[in-house]
C-alpha positions, -999 to 999 in steps of 0.1 A, spaced: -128 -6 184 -151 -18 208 -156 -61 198 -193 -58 185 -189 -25 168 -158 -45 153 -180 -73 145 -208 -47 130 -182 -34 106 -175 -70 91 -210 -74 85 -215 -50 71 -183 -54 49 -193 -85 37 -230 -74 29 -213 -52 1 -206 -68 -32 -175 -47 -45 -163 -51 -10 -165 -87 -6 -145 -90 -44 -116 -69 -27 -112 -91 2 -117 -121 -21 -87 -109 -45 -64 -96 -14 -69 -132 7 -59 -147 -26 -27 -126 -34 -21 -134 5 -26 -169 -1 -6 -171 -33 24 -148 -16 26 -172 8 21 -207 -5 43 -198 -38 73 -223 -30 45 -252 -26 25 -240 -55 50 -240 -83 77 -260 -73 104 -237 -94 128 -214 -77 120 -174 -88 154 -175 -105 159 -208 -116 164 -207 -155 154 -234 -166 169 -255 -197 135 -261 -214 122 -225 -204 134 -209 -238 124 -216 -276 153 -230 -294 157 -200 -312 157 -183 -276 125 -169 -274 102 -169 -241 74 -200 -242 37 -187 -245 12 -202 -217 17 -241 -218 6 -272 -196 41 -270 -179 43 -235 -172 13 -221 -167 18 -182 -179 53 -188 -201 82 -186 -192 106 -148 -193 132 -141 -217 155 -157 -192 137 -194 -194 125 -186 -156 87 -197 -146 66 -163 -148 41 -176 -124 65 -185 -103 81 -151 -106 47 -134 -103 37 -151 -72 72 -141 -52 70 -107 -68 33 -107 -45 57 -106 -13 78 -76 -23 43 -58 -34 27 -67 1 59 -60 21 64 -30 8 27 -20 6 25 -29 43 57 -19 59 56 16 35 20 20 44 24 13 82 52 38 85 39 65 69 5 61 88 22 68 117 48 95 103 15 114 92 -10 104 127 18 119 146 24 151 129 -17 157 124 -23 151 159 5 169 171 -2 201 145 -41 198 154 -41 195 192 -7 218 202 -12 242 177 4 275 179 40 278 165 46 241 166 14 232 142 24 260 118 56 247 118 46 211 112 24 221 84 44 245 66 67 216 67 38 197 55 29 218 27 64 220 17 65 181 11 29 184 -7 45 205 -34 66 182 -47 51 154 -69 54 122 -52 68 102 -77 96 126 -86 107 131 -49 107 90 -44 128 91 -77 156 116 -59 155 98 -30 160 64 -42 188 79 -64 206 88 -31 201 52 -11 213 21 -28 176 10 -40 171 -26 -19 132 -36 -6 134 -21 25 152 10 11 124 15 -11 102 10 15 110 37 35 117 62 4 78 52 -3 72 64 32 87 90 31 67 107 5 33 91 11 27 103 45 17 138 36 -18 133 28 -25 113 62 -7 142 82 -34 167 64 -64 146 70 -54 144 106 -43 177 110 -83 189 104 -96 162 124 -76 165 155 -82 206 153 -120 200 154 -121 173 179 -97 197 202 -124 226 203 -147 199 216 -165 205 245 -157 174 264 -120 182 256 -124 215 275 -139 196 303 -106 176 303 -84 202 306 -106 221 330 -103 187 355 -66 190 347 -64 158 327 -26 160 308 -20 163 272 -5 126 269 -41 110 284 -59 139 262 -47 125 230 -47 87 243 -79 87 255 -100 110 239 -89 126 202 -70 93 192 -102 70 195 -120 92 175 -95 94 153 -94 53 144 -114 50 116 -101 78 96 -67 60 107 -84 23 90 -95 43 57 -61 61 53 -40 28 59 -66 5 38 -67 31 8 -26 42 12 -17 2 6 -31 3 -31 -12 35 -39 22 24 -24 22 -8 -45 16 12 -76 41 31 -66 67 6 -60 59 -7 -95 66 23 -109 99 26 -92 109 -7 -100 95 -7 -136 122 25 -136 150 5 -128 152 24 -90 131 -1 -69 135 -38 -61 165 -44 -84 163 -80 -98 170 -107 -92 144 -103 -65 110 -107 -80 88 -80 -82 57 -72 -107 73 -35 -115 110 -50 -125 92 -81 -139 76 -56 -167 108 -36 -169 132 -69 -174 105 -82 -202 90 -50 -215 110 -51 -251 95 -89 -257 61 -67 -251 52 -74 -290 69 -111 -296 56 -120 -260 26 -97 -244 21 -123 -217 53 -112 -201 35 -77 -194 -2 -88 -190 0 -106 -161 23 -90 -141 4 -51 -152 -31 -76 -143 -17 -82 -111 -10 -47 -99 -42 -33 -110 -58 -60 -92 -43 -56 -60 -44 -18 -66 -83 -21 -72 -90 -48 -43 -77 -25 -16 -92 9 -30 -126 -13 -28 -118 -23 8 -110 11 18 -146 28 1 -164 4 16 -144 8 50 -147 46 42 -186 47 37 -192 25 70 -172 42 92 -186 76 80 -211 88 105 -227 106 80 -230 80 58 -250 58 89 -289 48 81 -285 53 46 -279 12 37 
């Protein structure tokens, strides 16, 4: 984009309320991923001698450690705060990769058509039809589960949905008349698709890749809550609930924040990504 239609889109961002409490909770889970060996001063997996009860039980929310301790004596916020770089890793790295797995099959499919776009979306359709979560369960069976492994399991099976969105898009944009003008002058497919359907195509790309982030951390949750994601000792919110999940009675904290912390980060970048989505949307122009 263009710097002052850039510019016009943060504006515009920020004028909106639910918006502006997205970026707010994603700039602090940034923050927090980020500054979490200054802010705590504990080690993710240090377990600590004054961490447990002395009949063994995790500590409820104190002056020392903040959200308890886990039934391992280990600082929770601590934990929680390193888990936020495993959910944001993932989110992005998953996210990115599938973005582009899915642009480049939808553009492809859309502007080549043919027996090469039925191919690519039979192929497509095929991947639709399984659920999600059950095909990232089979293939993180296969691979040894490790972050990036999961990672790219995620992307695997999240790129789908970008591929069909594209797929439409690129189709109409290719009946165009200003693409037929292209190809009358000669112009090649590469500068085609460079120049003209792939500009056009950027903020669908933006909505797709803000929206995608929120459902590839819930998903990594859910594989690690499974016990086939992030396998501990790594930190991550999913294994954190799984590790602590039969203290869920004697010790709800231990599942509170770390659940609190997904659906916040889950929420924040669904917000972004409406917002991003209604902007962006030339239908949606002159009605703010």
């Amino acid at each position: 984009m263009p710097a002052k239609p850039r510019a016009g889109v943060w504006r515009r961002l920020l004028k909106r309320p639910l918006a502006l409490l997205g970026l707010t909770i994603v700039a602090i889970v940034v923050a927090g991923a980020i500054l979490a060996p200054w802010l705590t001063g504990y080690d993710p997996n240090e377990q600590m001698f004054d961490g447990l009860t002395l009949e063994g039980s995790p500590l409820p929310p104190n002056a020392k450690f903040w959200l308890g301790t886990d039934l391992l004596g280990r600082d929770l916020l601590t934990r929680i705060l390193f888990g936020a770089r495993t959910s944001l890793i993932i989110g992005i790295v998953a996210n990115g990769v599938a973005l582009l797995i899915g642009t480049l099959v939808g553009v492809t499919a859309g502007y080549f058509r043919g027996w090469i776009g039925s191919a690519l979306m039979r192929f497509t359709d095929l991947m639709m039809a399984f659920p999600a979560l059950l095909l990232a369960i089979c293939l993180a069976a296969v691979f040894e589960p490790s972050l990036w492994i999961v990672a790219m399991v995620i992307a695997l099976v999240n790129w789908v949905q970008t591929a069909r969105v594209i797929y439409t898009e690129t189709s109409s944009l290719s009946e165009r008349e200003f693409i037929d003008a292209e190809r009358t002058i000669g112009a090649s497919a590469p500068r085609i698709l460079l120049r003209h359907i792939l500009p056009h195509l950027l903020p669908t790309i933006i909505v797709w890749g803000t929206l995608g982030i929120s459902t590839t951390v819930l998903l990594e949750a859910t594989l690690s809550y499974l016990g086939i994601g992030v396998q501990p000792p790594t930190a991550s919110w999913g294994n954190i609930i799984f590790e602590n999940q039969t203290y869920f009675q004697a010790a709800p904290w231990l599942v509170f924040f770390p659940g609190a912390a997904i659906l916040a980060l889950a929420l924040a970048f669904n917000l972004i990504g409406d917002a991003l989505r209604d902007i962006l949307d030339p239908t949606q122009r002159g009605r703010e």
